[in-house]
C-alpha positions as CSV (number, residue, x, y, z in Angstrom):
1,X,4.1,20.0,24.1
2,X,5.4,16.7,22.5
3,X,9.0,16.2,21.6
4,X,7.6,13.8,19.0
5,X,7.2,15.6,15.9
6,X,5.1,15.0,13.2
7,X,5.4,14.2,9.6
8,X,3.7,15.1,6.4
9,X,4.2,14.5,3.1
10,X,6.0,17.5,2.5
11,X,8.6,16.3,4.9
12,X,10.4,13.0,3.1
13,X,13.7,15.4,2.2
14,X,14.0,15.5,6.1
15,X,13.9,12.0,6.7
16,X,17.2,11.8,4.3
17,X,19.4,13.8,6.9
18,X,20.2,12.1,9.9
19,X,19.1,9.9,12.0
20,X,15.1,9.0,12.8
21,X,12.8,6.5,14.4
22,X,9.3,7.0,12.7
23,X,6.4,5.2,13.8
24,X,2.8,5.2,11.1
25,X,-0.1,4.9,12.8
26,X,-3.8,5.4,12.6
27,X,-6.0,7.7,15.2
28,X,-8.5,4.7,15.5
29,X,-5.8,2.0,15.8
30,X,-5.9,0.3,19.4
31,X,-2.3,-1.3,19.2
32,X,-1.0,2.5,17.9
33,X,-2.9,4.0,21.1
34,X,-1.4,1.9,23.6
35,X,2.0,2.5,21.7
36,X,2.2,6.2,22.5
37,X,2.4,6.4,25.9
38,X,5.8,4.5,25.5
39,X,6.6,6.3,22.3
40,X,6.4,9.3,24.1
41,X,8.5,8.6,26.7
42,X,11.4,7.1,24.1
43,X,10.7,10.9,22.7
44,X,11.9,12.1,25.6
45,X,15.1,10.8,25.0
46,X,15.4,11.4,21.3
47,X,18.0,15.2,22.1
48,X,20.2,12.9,24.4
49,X,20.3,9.9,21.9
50,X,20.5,12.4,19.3
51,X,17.7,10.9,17.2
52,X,14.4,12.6,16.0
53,X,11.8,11.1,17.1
54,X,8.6,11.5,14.6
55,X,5.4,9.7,14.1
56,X,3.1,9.9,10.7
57,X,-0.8,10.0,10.5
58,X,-1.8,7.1,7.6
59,X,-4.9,8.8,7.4
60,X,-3.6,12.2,6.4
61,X,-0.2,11.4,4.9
62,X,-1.0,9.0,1.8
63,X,2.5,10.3,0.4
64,X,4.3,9.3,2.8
65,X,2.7,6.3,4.0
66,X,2.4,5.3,0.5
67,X,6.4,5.4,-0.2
68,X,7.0,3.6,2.8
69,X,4.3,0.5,1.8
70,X,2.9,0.3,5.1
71,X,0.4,-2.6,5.4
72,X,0.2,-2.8,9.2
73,X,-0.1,-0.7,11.8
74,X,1.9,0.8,13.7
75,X,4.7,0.1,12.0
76,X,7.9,2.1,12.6
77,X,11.1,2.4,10.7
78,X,14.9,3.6,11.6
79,X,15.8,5.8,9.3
80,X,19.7,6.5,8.8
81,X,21.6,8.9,5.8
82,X,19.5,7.8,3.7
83,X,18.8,3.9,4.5
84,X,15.5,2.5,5.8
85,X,15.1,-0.5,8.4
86,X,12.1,-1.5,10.0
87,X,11.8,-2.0,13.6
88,X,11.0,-5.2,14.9
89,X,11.4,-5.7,18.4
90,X,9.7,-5.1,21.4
91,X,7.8,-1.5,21.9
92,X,9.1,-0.4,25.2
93,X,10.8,2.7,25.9
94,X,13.6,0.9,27.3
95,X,14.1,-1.2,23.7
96,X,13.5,1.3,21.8
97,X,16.5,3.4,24.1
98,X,18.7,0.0,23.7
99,X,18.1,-0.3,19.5
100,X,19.6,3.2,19.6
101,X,22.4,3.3,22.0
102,X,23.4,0.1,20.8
103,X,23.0,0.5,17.3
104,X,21.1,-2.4,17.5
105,X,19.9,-1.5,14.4
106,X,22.8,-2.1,12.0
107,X,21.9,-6.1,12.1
108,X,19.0,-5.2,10.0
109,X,19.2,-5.5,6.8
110,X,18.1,-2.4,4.9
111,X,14.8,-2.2,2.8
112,X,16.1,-3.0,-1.1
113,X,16.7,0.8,-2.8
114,X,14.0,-1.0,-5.3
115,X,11.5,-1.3,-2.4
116,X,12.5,1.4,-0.8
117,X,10.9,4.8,-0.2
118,X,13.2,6.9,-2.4
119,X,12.4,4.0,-4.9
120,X,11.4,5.8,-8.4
121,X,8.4,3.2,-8.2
């Protein structure tokens, strides 16, 4: 069993509490395939680091692909109490342990609240 867990569109109130690293992706997408071996791995991790680890289907989560205006895949976000950041570095499991840990992530700048994905929009 995968300690990745999987979003729908029904989910989004979860993604408020806490602390996630979601990645979109597409079953047919070549970059997303050769992601999850690595995503899975960082999944591992996610109890220890205390993170949730989550991925979402584009093809069968419109809603929730939709709020967060993906345009590439896969894309993945941190998601934090509320505030949205994407994730641009490299797609190890080791980086992805490091943006964590480190909170690497709080040089980000979060997505605008008028881009965002609880945007009214």
């Amino acid at each position: 069993r995968s300690p990745v867990k999987v979003l729908s569109d029904g989910m989004w109130r979860e993604l408020l509490q806490g602390e996630w690293m979601v990645e979109f992706y597409a079953p047919w997408c070549p970059a997303c395939q050769n992601l999850q071996p690595e995503w899975e791995k960082f999944a591992e991790w996610g109890e220890d680091l205390e993170v949730n680890i989550a991925k979402v289907d584009v093809t069968e989560q419109p809603g929730l692909s939709g709020r967060f205006i993906i345009t590439a895949l896969p894309t993945i976000y941190h998601c934090k109490d509320g505030e949205f950041r994407r994730y641009q570095g490299a797609r190890t499991k080791t980086d992805f342990i490091n943006f964590i840990s480190d909170q690497e992530w709080k040089s980000i700048e979060p997505v605008s609240s008028w881009f965002g994905p609880s945007s009214f929009l």
